[in-house]
N, C-alpha and C positions, 0 to 999 in steps of 0.2 A: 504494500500500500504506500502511495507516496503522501507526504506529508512536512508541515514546516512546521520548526519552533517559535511559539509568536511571544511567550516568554517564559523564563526562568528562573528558580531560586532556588536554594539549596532545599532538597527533599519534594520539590512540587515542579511541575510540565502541563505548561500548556501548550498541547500541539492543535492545527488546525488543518484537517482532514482536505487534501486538494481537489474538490468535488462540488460539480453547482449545488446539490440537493442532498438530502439524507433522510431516507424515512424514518420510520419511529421503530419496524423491526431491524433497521441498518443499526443506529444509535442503541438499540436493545443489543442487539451482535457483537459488536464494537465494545459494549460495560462489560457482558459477560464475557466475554477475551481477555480484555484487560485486567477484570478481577482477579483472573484466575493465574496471574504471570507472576513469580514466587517477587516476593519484594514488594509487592506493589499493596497498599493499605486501603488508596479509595479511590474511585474512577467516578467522576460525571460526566458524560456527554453530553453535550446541547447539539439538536437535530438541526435546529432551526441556522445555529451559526459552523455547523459542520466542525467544531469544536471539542478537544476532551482536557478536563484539565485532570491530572495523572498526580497522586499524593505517592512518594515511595521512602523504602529505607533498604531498598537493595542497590545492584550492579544499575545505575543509571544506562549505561552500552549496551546491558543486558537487555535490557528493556526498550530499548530503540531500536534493537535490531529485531525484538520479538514485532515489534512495531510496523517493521517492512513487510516482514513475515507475514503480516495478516491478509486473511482473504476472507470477503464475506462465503464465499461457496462452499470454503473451506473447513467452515468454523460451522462446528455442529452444537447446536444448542436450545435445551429441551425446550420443546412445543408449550408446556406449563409457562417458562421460563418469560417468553415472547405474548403470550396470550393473556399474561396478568400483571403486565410490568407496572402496569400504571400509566406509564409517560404519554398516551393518549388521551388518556383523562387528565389528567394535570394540565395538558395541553388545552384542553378543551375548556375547561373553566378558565385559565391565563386569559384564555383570548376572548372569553364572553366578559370580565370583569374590564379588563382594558376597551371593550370595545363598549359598553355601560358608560365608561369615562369619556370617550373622546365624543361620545355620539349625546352626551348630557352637556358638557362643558360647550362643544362644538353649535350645538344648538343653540346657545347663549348668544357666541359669538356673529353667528351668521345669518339667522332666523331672524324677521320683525317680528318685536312683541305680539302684535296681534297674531301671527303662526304659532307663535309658542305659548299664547294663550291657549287655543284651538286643541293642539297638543297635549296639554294640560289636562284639558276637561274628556278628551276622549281617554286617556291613561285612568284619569280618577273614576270612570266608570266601572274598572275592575274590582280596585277597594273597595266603592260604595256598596256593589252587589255581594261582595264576600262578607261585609260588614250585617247586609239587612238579611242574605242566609243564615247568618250564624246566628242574628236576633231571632229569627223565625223558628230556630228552632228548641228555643227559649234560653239562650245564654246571653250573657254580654261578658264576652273577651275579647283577647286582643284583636280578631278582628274589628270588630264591631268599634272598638276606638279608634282602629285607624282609619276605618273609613269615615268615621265621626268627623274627625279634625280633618282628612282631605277636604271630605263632601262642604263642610264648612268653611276653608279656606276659599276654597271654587267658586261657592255660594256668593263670599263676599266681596271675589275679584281678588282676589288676594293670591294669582296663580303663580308667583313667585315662590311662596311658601309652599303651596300644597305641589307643585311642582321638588321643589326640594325635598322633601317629605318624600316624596315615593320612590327618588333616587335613591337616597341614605337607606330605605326600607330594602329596595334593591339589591342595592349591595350589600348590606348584611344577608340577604337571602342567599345570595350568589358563593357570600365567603362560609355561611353555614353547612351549606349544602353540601361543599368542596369538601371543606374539612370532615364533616361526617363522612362523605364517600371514601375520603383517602384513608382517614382512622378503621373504617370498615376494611377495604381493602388488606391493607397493612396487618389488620390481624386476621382475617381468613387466609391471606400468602400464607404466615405464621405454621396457622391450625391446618394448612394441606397436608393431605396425603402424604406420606412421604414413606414408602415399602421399594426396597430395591430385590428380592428376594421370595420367592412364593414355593410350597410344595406344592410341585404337577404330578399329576397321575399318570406314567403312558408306562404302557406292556404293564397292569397290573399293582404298578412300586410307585412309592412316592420317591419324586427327584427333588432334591432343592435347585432350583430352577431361576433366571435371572428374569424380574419381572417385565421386564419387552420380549421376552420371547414368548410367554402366553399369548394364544391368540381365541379369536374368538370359536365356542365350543367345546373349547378346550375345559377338562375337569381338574380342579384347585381345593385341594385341603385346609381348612381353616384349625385351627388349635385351638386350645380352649387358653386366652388371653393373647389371642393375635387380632389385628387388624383384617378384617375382610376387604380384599382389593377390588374386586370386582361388582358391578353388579350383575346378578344372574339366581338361575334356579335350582334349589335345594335337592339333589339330586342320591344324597345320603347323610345318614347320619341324624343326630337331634341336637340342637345346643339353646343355652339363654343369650340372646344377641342385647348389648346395649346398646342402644338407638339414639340416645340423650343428645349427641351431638348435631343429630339432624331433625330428629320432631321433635325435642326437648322431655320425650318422655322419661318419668323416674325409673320407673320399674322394668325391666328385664324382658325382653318378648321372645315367648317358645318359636323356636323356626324346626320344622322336619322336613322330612323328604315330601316335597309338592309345594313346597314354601317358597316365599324369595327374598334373597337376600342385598341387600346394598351396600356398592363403595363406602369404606369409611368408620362401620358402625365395628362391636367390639365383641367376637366372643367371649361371654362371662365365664360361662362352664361348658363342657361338653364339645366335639366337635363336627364340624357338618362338612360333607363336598358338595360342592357348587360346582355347576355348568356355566362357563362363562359367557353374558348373553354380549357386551360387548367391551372392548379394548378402549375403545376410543371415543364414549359416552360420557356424560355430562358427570364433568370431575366431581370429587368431593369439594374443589374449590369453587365449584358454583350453588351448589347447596348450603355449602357453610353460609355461603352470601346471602341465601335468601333467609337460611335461620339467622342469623345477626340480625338483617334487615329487621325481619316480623319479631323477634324476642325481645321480652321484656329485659333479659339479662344485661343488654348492654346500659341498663340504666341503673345510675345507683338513688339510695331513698332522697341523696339529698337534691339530685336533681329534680322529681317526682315532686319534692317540695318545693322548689322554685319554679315549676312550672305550674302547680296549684295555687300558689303564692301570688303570681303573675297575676293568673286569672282572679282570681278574689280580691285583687288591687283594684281590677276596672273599674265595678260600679261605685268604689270610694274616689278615681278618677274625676269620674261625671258627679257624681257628687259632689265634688271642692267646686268644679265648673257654675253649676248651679250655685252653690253659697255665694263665690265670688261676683258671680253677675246680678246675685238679688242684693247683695249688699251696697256694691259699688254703681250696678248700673254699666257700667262699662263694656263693652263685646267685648272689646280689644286685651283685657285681664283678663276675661274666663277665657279666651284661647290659650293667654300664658299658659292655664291650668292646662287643657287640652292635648296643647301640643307636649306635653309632659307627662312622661307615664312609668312607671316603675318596672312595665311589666315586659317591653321590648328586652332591656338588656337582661332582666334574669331570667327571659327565657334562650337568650341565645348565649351567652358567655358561661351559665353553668356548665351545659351539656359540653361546649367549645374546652373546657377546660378539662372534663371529664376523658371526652375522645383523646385528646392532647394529651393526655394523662398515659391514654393506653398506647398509643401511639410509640412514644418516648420509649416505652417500657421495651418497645419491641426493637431497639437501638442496643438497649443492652441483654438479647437475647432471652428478654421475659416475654410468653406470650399470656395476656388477660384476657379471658374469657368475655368479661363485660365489669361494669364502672364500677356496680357493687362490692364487687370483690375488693377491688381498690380501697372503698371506701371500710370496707371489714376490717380491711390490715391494717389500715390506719388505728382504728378502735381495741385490735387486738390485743391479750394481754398474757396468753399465752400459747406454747407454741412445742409440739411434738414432734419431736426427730423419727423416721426408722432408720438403726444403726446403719446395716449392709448397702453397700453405695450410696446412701446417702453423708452420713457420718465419716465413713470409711470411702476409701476410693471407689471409683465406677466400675473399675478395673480389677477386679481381685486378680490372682497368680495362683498357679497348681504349681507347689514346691515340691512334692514328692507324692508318691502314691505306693505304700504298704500294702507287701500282697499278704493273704492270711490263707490263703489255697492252693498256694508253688506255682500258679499263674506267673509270669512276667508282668510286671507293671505296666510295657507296653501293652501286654494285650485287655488288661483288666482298664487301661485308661480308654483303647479302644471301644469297648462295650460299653463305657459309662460314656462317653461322648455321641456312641449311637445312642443313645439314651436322652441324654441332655440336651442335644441341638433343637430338639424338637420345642423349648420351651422357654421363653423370652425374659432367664432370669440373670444375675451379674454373677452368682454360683455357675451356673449351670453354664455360660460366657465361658469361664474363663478354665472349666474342661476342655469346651471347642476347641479352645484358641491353644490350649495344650495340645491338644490331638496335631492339629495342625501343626503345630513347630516343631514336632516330631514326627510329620509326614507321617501319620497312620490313617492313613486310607481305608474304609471299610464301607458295608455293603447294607443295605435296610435287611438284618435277618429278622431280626424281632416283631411280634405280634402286634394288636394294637397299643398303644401306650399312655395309661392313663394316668393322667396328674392327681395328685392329693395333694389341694392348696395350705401351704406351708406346712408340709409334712415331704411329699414326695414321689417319688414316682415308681410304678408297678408296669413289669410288661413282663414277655415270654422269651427267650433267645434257644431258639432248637429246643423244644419243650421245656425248657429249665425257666421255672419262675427266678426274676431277677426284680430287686426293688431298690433301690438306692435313694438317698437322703437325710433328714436329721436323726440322731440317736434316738429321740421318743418314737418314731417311724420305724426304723428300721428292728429295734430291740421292743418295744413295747406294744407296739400295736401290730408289728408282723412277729415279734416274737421269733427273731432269727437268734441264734446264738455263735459265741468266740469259737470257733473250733479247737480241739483237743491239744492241749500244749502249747496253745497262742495267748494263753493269759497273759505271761508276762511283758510279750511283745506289745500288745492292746495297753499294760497300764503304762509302759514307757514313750507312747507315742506324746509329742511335740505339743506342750499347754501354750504356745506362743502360738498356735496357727487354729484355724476352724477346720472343724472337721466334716468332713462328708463321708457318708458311709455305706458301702453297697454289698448287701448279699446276695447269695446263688443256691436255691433251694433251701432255702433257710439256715443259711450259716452264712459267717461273715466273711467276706472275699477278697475286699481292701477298704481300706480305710486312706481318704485323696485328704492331703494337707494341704490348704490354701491359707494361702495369706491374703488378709484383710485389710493394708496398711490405715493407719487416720489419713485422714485430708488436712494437709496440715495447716490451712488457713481455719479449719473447724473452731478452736476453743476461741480466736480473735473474730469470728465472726458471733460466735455465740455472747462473748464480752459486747461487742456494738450492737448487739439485737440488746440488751439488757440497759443500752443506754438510751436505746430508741424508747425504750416504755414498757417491753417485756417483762414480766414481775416475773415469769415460772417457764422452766427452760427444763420438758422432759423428756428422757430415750427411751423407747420401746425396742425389743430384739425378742425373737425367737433364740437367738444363742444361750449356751449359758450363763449360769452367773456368773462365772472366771471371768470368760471373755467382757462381757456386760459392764462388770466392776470395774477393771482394768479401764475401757475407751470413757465412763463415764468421771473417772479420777481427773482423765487426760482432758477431757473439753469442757472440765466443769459444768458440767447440768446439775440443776439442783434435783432432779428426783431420776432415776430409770428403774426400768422392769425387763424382768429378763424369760426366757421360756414362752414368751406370750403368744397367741394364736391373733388369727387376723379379728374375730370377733370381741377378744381383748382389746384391740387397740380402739376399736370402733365404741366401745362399749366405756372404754376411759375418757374417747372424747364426749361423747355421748353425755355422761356425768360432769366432767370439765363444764359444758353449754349449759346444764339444769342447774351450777350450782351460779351461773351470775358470768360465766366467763366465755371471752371469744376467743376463738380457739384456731389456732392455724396447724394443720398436718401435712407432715415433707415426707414423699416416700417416694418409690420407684421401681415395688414389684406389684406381682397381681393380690401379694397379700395384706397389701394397703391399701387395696382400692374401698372395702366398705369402711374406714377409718376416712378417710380423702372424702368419701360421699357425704358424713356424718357432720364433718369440720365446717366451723364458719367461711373459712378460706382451705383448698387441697391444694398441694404444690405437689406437683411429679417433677423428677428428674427428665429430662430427655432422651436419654438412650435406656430409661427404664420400660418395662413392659408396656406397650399398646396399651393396653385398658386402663392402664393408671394416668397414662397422659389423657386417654377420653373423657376418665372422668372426673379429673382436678379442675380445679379451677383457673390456673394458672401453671405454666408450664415454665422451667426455666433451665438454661442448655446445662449439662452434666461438667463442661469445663471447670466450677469453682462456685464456694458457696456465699462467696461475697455478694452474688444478686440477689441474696434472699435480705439482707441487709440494706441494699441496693432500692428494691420494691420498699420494703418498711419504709425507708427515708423518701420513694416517690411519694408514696400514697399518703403521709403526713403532709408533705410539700404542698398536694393535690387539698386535700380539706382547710389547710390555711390560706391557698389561693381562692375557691371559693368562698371560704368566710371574709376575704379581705375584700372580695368581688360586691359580694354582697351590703359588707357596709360601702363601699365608693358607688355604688349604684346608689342606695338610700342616699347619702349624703351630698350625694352631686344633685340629682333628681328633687330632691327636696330644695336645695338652693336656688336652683332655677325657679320652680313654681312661686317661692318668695320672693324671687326678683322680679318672674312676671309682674304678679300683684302688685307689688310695690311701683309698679311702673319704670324701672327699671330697663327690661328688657321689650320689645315689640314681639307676638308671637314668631313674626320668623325667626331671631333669633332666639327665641325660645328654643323651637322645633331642632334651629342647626347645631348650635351646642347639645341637646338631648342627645339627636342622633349621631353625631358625631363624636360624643363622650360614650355611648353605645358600644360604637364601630372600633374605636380605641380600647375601652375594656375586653372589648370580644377579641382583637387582635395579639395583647397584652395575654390572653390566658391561652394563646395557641402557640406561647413560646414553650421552652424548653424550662421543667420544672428543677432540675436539677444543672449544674456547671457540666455544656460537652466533655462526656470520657469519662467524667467523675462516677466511681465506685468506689464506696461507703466499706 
């Protein structure tokens, strides 16, 4: 590609593309290229001036020659990628607010008053009709006010004002509208889909299979706490699907064979095959849109209360209207009143700061569900860990593995890796990832494979019952035992590491040492969670108490529990909320998800199971737990900007109307300062709640 440097600084390039034009998927092409060029931190493109300017901290030459290298033909990049970038919408509202501007201003200049009288009164026919529908149907809100003060301005010749008036109404609409769309967008990109991997069924066997090479007809095995990718029909098996993220429903829906399932939603329990009905059908990214869109969720109570707030100001509006003109006598005072309303800016600048809110969040790889949530964490007072990848790294490590049946360890790791691949835990990870780094390759022998949520799993290999997972599981509830002479081996095994444990016909076969390491920013983000407001800081684990005691010494929480089952943790929060407390639970397998459901606020990890991300509330990437600190200090930030919104509305809004009255101001200045103090507030709350970069 050829191209000029039009300027430079140290760490940053603005280069400018040698080309009349650029469309919006070139400019989409061109980021996601540049993104992805090792060194390179931020890329914008501007389409319109065939411009990129280029943020780096690597081989600057490197990067200039990657530069030439480019080809649009050449550069392959996902269809999702191109189809939701945004840059067409951004574009599109840019150009209807600028052109709001010049064709308002323009008008001014070029127009004789009498046109732009004419103007006026055909424009104010919209308001007056939105106004006298909304009274019809026996309300008076904000429309009904604005078409009041238009229709009145109009009335009295005064098409200067009520001409301003529906500019400033304008473009508050124009920048509301925007910003909702793009805070929408920005977190449905978030909440996509995102499966690179599926088991396909051909000749009989499940394959782990790369998710593009499915096609359509083809039959896909779902797991019980995976992601269903497709949508299509139930063609085996029975499971509980949770739906929540696309109909909003609580409860769990039965799918069997004649059923049908949808991109997106989550096996709870049980698993089903699906016939895929199609590849290339309407994403989980357009449905999240349309849920955002219609759910209540994206709204938190305080907005719900400025926008009630809003409306129940109007008829004290018209009220002050009426006092001031039976008092005074004066028209030209009660417009002061009029043109003056409480209820414009707190209904645009709450919600504007809310979206803003969410928006932000997804800068620092937190995605929020909706404003509520936001507004929880802010109130929150306490806050539950689960230990294993959350607490502890994402990542655990298999350090050895103890044969107890003269098995070789590779083949005993082999068997528990056909075992474990199947099931979307950071334990069950980091067998895979063992198998793998020792190249042991193996073949689907084993039977169906069924999960026992935090306990374990049960399958067949060449008729031999195999069960592997925690010591209550394996020893207590299958009831396997040490084989003959392995006592002493079993009590020497490694109190530093977690143990996993698999038998074979009911005796023990190996025992796989993993390491759990802490996360070592855990105890100093737990200290900044406690200065945010947190009073009570607790860990839940299935492990023992050994293990339990030890990580709970190291991050300092004030209380943990050890042994616990999923209906434990659920059941603590559960109590936590009856007894007065908000409660926030962080976890990231499938045996937090009814603990996550239960909580004021759920955080899942990111690379933790499908179903826990489905059904948190808030999502944030597995890199480091500084964002969960991070959120606490948005969502404080978040509730002092609209409290602070709120009084500078009242106390601007109130000023005004005093000055009307007092004679003071003339309605149209009324009207411009209101709206214009309005459009400033609104603008003001769509900045950035926190300093760029800053993590807390």
């Amino acid at each position: 590609m050829r191209f000029q440097i039009k300027h430079e600084i140290k760490g940053r390039l603005r280069v400018h593309v040698i080309r009349k034009r650029m469309s919006f998927s070139q400019a989409d092409t061109l980021q996601y290229y540049l993104m992805g060029l090792t060194g390179v931190q931020k890329v914008k493109v501007q389409n319109r001036t065939c411009d990129a300017i280029i943020e780096y901290d690597g081989d600057r030459g490197e990067i200039l020659k990657e530069l030439q290298r480019f080809s649009y033909q050449q550069t392959e990049v996902p269809a999702d990628y191109l189809k939701n970038s945004g840059r067409e919408m951004n574009q599109y509202y840019w150009d209807k607010l600028v052109n709001r501007v010049i064709l308002h201003y323009g008008t001014k200049l070029f127009l004789p008053i009498s046109v732009r009288d004419v103007i006026a009164t055909v424009k104010s026919v919209k308001y007056v009709c939105e106004g006298v529908r909304t009274l019809l149907k026996g309300m008076i809100e904000v429309p009904v006010l604005d078409g009041t003060a238009i229709g009145v301005s109009v009335f009295r010749g005064d098409y200067s004002t009520a001409s301003s008036v529906m500019f400033l109404l304008g473009i508050g609409e124009i920048l509301e509208e925007w910003t909702h769309k793009k805070s929408v967008e920005d977190l449905a990109r978030s909440m996509s889909l995102n499966i690179s991997k599926v088991w396909l069924i051909r000749e009989g066997k499940e394959e782990l299979t790369e998710l593009t090479a499915v096609n359509s007809g083809d039959r896909v095995v779902v797991h019980m706490g995976n992601v269903i990718p497709f949508d299509g029909d139930v063609v085996a098996g029975e499971a509980m699907v949770n739906q929540a993220s696309l109909t909003g429903e609580s409860n769990p829906v039965r799918k069997i064979e004649g059923g049908y399932a949808y991109a997106g939603t989550v096996v709870e329990e049980g698993e089903i095959t699906i016939c895929v009905k199609e590849v290339n059908g309407s994403s989980k990214y357009e449905k999240i849109m349309t849920m955002i869109e219609d759910s209540e969720k994206l709204k938190s109570s305080l907005e719900g209360r400025a926008a009630h707030l809003a409306d129940r100001l109007v008829p004290y509006t018209f009220a002050g209207t009426g006092l001031v003109w039976l008092l005074t006598r004066n028209t030209t005072k009660a417009l002061s009143v009029l043109m003056v309303d409480f209820s414009c800016a707190l209904k645009l600048a709450m919600p504007l700061t809310v979206l803003s809110a969410i928006r932000e969040a997804s800068t620092y790889d937190i995605t929020v569900k909706g404003g509520k949530y936001l507004e929880a964490m802010a109130e929150a007072d306490t806050i539950v860990f689960d230990k294993t990848g959350t607490l502890t790294k994402a990542q655990p490590t298999v350090v050895d593995v103890v044969s107890f049946n003269g098995q070789s360890s590779d083949e005993l790791l082999r068997i528990a890796a056909c075992l474990e691949e199947h099931f979307p835990h950071s334990m069950a990870k980091a067998v895979v990832e063992k198998a793998v780094e020792r190249n042991l390759v193996h073949e689907e022998l084993h039977s169906k494979v069924e999960y026992i949520v935090a306990h374990g799993i049960y399958s067949t290999i060449e008729g031999k019952e195999v069960v592997i997972g925690s010591h209550h599981f394996v020893f207590e509830d299958e009831h396997a035992v040490i084989p003959e002479g392995k006592q002493e081996l079993f009590d020497q095994l490694p109190e530093q590491y977690s143990h996993l444990y698999m038998a074979i016909e009911g005796k023990l076969a190996a025992v796989i040492c993993i390491e759990d390491p802490l996360r070592k920013e855990a105890p100093e983000v737990i200290r900044r969670l406690k200065q945010c407001g947190i009073s009570k800081v607790v860990m839940m684990t299935g492990d023992s108490d050994r293990i339990a005691s030890t990580i709970a010494h190291k991050v300092g929480v004030d209380e943990y529990y050890s042994e616990v089952l999923p209906e434990d943790k659920a059941k603590f929060v559960e109590n936590e909320k009856k007894s007065g407390r908000r409660v926030i639970m962080i976890g990231d397998g499938i045996n937090d998800s009814p603990a996550l459901s239960e909580a004021s606020v759920g955080i899942a990890i990111s690379d933790g199971a499908e179903i826990a991300r489905e059904i948190a509330d808030v999502t944030i990437s597995a890199d480091d737990l500084y964002e969960i600190a991070t959120l606490k200090r948005l969502s404080d930030a978040m509730v002092r900007r609209i409290n602070k919104n709120y009084h500078m509305i009242v106390g601007i809004n109130t000023g005004l109307i005093l000055l009307g009255v007092a004679g003071v101001f003339q309605p149209t200045m009324s009207a411009l300062l209101h709206n214009t103090s309005t459009i400033l507030i609104s603008l003001k709350s769509m900045e950035n709640l926190l300093d760029t970069g800053t993590k807390l």
